[in-house]
Each structure stands twice: as C-alpha cells, then as structure tokens.
C-alpha positions as CSV (number, residue, x, y, z in Angstrom):
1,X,-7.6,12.6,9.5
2,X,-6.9,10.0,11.7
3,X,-3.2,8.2,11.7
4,X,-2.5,4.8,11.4
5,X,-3.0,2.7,14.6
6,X,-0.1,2.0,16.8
7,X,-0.2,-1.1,17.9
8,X,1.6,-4.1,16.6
9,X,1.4,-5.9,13.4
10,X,-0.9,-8.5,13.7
11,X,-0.5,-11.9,11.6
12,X,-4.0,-10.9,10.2
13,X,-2.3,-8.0,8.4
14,X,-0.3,-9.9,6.2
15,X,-3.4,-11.8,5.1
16,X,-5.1,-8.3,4.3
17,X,-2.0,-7.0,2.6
18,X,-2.1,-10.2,0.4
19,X,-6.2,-9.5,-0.8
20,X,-5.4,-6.2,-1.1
21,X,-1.9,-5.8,-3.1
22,X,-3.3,-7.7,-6.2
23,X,-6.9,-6.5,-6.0
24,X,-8.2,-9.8,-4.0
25,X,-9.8,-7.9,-1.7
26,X,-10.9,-4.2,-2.5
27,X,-9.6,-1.0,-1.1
28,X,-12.4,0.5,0.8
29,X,-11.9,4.0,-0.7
30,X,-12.0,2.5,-4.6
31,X,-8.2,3.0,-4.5
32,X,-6.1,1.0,-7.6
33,X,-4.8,-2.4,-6.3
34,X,-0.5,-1.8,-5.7
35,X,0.1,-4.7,-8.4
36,X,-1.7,-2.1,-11.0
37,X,1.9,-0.4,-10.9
38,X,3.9,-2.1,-8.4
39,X,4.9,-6.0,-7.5
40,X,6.6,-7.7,-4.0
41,X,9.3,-10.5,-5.4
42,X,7.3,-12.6,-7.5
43,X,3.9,-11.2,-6.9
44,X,3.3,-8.5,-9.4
45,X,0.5,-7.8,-12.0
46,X,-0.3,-5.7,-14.9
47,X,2.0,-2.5,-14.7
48,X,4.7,-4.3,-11.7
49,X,8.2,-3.5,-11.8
50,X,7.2,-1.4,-15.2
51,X,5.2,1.4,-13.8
52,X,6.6,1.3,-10.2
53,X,9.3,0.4,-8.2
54,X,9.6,-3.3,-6.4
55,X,8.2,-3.1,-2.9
56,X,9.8,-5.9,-1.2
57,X,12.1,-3.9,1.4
58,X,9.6,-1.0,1.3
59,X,8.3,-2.0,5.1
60,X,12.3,-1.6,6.5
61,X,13.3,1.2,3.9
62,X,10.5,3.3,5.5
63,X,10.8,2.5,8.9
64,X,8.1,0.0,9.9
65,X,4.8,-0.2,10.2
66,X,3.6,3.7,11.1
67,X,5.9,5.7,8.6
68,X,4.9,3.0,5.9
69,X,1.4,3.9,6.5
70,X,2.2,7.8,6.7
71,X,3.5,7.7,3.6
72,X,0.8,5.8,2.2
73,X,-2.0,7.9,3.9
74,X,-0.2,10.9,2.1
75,X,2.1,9.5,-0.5
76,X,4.5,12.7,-1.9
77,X,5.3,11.2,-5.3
78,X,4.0,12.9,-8.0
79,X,3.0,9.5,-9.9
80,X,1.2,8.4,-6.3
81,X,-0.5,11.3,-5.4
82,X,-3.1,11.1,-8.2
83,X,-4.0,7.8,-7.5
84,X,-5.0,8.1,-4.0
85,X,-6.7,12.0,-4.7
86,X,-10.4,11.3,-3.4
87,X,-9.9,7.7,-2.7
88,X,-8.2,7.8,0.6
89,X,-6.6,4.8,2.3
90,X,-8.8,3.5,5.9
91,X,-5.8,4.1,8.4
92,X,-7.1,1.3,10.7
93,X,-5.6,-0.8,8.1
C-alpha cells in the first residue's frame, strides 16, 4: 500500500484533522473517530484520556508528519490494531 505523501503540511490539514478527530468529518475507510478513545488538550469525547492516551505531543514524539502517518497506516498497539483491521486509513491524508 501506498505511504503517506511527502510533501509539506498544508494549513488545510489541520482543518481535516479537526472534522476528523471528533467524528466531524468521516474516515473514508469507516474507521472510529480518535476522540472515541483518545482526546488533544481540551478536545476529547466519549472514551478520551480514559481509553487512550492524550495526543497532544503525539506529532513531535513521533517524528513529524511521515512516521505519525506510518504509525497510523500500521499502528503496532494491540488496543489500535483492531480498530483500524479492514478499515484502513487513505494515506493521501
């Protein structure tokens, strides 16, 4: 499968990532929305914080924009994997 782009972040990607953290905007691939489990400072939902870990620093803890989208276009956690199992992530993202 295809990687993630290399090219710069564009200021259009951090509109996306805010439709498609809290479930705004859909995943293409019927994915769960990251608030499910997950929040970003304040922004969090049903499950965030409880079920996952905060993802504020995730972007600079994993080293930018390609190995943030590696991991998420093949996440190795055993609570993550299950989740994305048949509902891949679009890598153009």
């Amino acid at each position: 499968s295809a990687g993630v782009a290399e090219r710069a972040s564009l200021p259009a990607d951090g509109a996306t990532g805010r439709n498609l953290f809290p479930g705004t905007g859909a995943l293409k691939g019927g994915a769960t929305a990251g608030f499910s489990c997950h929040h970003v400072g304040d922004a969090g939902g049903f499950g965030g914080g409880i079920l996952g870990p905060d993802l504020s620093d995730a972007f600079a803890r994993l080293g930018g924009r390609k190995a943030l989208g590696a991991w998420l276009l093949a996440p190795p956690t055993p609570t993550m994997k299950p989740q994305f199992a048949g509902r891949p992530l679009d890598p153009r993202l």
